[in-house]
N, C-alpha and C positions, 0 to 999 in steps of 0.2 A: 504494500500500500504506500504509493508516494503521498505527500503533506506538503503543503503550500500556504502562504499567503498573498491578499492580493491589498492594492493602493486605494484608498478610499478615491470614489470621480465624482463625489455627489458635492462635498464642500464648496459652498462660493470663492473661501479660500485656499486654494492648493498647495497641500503641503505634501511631503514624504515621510512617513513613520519609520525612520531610517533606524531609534533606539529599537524596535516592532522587527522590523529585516534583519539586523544585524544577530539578533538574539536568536531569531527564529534560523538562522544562517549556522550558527553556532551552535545550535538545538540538532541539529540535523538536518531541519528543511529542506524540502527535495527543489522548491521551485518557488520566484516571488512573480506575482501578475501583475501587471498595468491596465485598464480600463480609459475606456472615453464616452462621451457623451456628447452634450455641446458646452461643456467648460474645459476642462482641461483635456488634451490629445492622449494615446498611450502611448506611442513612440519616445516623447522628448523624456517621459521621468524613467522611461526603460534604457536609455541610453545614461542617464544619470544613473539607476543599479546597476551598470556594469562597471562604474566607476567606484562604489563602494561595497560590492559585492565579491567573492572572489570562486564563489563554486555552483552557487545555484544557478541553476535554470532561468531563464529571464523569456517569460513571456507575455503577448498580450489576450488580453481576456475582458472585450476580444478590437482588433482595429475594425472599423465601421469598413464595408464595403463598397458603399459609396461616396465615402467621402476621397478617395483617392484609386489613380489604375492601378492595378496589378503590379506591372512594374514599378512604380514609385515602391509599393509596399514592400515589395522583396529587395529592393535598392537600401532603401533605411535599415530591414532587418538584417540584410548581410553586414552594413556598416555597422550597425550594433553588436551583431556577432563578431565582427574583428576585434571592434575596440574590446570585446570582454573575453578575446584569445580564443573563439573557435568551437562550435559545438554546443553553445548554452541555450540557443535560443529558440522558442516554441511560435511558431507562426498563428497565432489563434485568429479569427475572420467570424465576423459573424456581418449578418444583412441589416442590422438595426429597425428601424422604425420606418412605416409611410411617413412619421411627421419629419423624422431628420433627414430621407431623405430627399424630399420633396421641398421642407423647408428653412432644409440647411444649409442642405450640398448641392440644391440645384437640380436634381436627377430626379427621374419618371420612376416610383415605386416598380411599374413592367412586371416582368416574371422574376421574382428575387432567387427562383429553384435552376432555373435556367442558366440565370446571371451568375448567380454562384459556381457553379458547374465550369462554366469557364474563363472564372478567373482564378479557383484553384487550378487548370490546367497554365494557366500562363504564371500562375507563381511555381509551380513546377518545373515550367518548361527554362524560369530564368535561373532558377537553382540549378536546375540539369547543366545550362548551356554557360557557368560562369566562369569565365576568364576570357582573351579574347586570342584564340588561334585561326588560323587558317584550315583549310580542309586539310594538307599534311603534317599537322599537331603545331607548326613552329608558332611563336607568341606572335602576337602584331600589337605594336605600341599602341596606350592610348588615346596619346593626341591623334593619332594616324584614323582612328575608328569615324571620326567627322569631314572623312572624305570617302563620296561614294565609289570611287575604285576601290577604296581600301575593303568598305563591307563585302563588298562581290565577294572578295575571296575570304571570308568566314564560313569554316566546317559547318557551324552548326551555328543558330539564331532561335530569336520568339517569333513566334507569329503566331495569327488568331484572328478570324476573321467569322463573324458569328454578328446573333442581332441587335449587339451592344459593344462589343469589343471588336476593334480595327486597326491590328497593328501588323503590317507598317497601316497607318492609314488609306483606305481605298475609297473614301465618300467625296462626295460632291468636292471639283478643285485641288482633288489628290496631286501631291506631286512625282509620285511615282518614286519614294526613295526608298533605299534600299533597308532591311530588319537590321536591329542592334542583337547586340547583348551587354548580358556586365560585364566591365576589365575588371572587376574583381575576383582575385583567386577565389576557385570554389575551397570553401570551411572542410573542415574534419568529416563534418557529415551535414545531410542537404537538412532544415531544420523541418521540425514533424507540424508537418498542416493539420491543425485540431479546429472543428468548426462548431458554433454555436448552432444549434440548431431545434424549431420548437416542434414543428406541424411535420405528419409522418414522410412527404415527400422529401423535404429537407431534412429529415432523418434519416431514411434511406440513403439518401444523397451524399449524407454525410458517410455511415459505411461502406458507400462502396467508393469510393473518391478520398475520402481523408485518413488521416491518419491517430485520428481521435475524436472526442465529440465532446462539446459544452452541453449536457440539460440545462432545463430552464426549470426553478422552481421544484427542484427534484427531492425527493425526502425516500428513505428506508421506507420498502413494500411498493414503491414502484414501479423498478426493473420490469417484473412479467408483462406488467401495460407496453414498454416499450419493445417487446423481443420482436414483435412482427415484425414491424417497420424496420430494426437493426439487421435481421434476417433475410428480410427480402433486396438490401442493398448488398451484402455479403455476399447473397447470391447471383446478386447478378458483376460481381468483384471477380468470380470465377475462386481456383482452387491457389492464386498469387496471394490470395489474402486471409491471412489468420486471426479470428476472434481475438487470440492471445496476446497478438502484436498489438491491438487496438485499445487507445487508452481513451477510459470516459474520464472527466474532470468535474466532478459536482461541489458547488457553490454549498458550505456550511457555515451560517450566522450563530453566532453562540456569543453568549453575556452571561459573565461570574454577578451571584447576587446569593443573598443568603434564602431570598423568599422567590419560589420557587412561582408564586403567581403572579408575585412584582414583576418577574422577569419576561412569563407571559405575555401580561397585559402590555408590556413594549414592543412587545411582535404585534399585536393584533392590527395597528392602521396598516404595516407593510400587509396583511392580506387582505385587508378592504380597499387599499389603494390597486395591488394588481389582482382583484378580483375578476375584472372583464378577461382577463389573459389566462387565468389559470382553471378552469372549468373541466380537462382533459386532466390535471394532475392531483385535483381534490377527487376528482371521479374516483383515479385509481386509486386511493385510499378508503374509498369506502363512503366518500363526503358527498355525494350526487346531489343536485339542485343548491349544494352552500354560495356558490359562486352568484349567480344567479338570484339568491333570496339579498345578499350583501347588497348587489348592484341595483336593485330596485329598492331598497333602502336608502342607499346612497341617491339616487335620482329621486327619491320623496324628503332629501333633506334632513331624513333620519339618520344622523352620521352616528352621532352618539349608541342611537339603537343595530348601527350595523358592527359598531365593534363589540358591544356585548353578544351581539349574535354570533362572532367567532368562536369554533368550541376548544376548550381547552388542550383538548386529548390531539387535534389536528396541529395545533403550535408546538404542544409537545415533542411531536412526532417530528417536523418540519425542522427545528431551531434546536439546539443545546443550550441550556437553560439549567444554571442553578450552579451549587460550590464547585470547587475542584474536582472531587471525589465522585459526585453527582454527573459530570461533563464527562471525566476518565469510561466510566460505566455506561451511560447510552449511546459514547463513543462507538462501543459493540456492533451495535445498529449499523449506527455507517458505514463501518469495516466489510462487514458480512453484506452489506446493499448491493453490490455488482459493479460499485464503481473501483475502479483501479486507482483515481487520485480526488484526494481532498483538498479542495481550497477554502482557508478559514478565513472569515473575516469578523470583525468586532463589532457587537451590539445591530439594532435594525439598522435598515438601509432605508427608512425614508425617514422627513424629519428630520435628516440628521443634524445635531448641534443640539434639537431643542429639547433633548436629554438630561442633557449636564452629566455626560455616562463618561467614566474616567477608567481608561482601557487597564485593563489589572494584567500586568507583561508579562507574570508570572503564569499563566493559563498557557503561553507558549510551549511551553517543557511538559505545563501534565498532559497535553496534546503529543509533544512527541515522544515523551514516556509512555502512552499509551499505543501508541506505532511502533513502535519497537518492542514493544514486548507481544505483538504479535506471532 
């Protein structure tokens, strides 16, 4: 069982819990995440952990899809993989929002199953094709790569031509130039494309195309809901692709507190706020119609009566909640859930600040104390 953390994206003000990494680095920790939204980016503070980092994994979780091409994205993650000596880094992709991408980054929501599809082949194809040779292996400089005789005689290039990706460019006023690649030397190893993904087609998608997968909202006892969908992408992966190789990464919220409903009651607006989104993952615990009773609550101005409508036993299940000893122990749960990595983060995720929740750094160690004694 790998163990991570990841960088708060919701604060207005952005910061790095670098005393949080560093411990958690020292602890064991397999990996720390960066996240974005529309405040801070993941790229720029992941490129600051490779700076004060020296062994984990450094990935994003996840960089928005449409906020940048393909290329761009694997251009930054290589440079970040250098600067952190090679091999560390986890290419995480997810599609984000109609609203951020419509009304952030400018782009047509379209087919986000499609779209994804191939832009994981062009972040592939620029890992595959990096450094810059010619068809008989020898190097070709890189100031030389921005004349187009020079690209002709490149072995190998990206290209992608499809109903959103056009590279080299072939739409209206093309100029007919010739495919790049990166001059940068390809890393130790090409890093593992892991994709966020909610609804079963982008689940599949993710199986048979990636190399790991983000749930959304995932909690112990939901796995079997998901097998179909991870089943029917594996199989159409053919026999190149092993269950075993493939890593799921599930988000774990947990708050030390002594009272074990205080701690509760802090979770409950994060599941009335993404109530419209989670209807498929209350289902599979056994919660059919909660989703649904919250949001028409919510839409009658009943806020107050939708977070007492959230029931205990569901938050319980979802969030780790309560002492050290208490968190060590339903730790269990997760371990045995089907995911192969945990990513923890501190107290809820909405509201945040208007807690006054003072992160207790010492829950780092009884998390990787419980990992390890695996």
């Amino acid at each position: 069982m790998k163990i991570a953390t990841e960088v708060p994206w919701q604060d207005r003000r952005f910061t790095i819990p670098v005393e949080r990494i560093k411990r958690c680095e020292r602890f064991g920790f397999d990996a720390v995440f960066t996240a974005e939204g529309v405040g801070n980016d993941a790229l720029t503070p992941l490129g600051y952990l490779a700076a004060v980092t020296e062994r984990m994994s450094l990935g994003t979780h996840v960089a928005t899809l449409t906020a940048r091409p393909p290329t761009v994205l694997a251009q930054a993650l290589m440079t970040i993989d250098a600067m952190a000596g090679g091999g560390r880094v986890i290419a995480g992709v997810g599609s984000g929002f109609p609203s951020s991408s419509e009304g952030w980054h400018g782009r047509g929501w379209g087919k986000p199953v499609r779209r994804m599809r191939d832009y994981v082949d062009v972040l592939r194809q620029v890992f595959r094709t990096a450094g810059s040779y010619d068809a008989g292996g020898d190097p070709i400089e890189t100031t030389e790569l921005f004349a187009e005789q020079t690209r002709a005689r490149l072995g190998a290039t990206v290209q992608c031509e499809s109903f959103e990706i056009s590279i080299p460019y072939a739409g209206k006023d093309a100029l007919g130039v010739h495919p790049w690649v990166s001059a940068l030397e390809r890393g130790p190893a090409d890093p593992p494309i892991v994709l966020a993904a909610v609804g079963p087609q982008m689940i599949s998608l993710t199986a048979e195309r990636a190399d790991g997968w983000f749930p959304w909202g995932f909690a112990p006892g939901m796995m079997p809901a998901y097998e179909p969908f991870l089943a029917a992408g594996f199989s159409r992966a053919g026999a190149s692709k092993r269950r075993e190789d493939f890593d799921i990464w599930v988000l774990v919220d947990l708050v030390v507190c002594d009272d074990v409903r205080t701690g509760i009651d802090l979770f409950r607006p994060y599941v009335v706020h993404w109530a419209p989104q989670m209807r498929f993952q209350t289902q599979a615990l056994g919660f059919a119609g909660l989703c649904d009773r919250l949001s028409e609550l919510v839409a009658a101005g009943r806020y107050e009566e939708a977070l007492a409508s959230v029931p205990d036993e569901y938050v319980d299940q979802s969030f780790l909640i309560g002492s050290h000893a208490r968190i060590a122990e339903r730790l269990k749960l997760w371990f045995e859930s089907g995911a192969t990595g945990l990513i923890f983060r501190y107290g809820p995720q909405v509201q945040v600040g208007a807690h006054n929740l003072i992160e207790d750094l010492d829950v780092w160690e009884t998390v990787s104390r419980a990992a390890r004694a695996l």
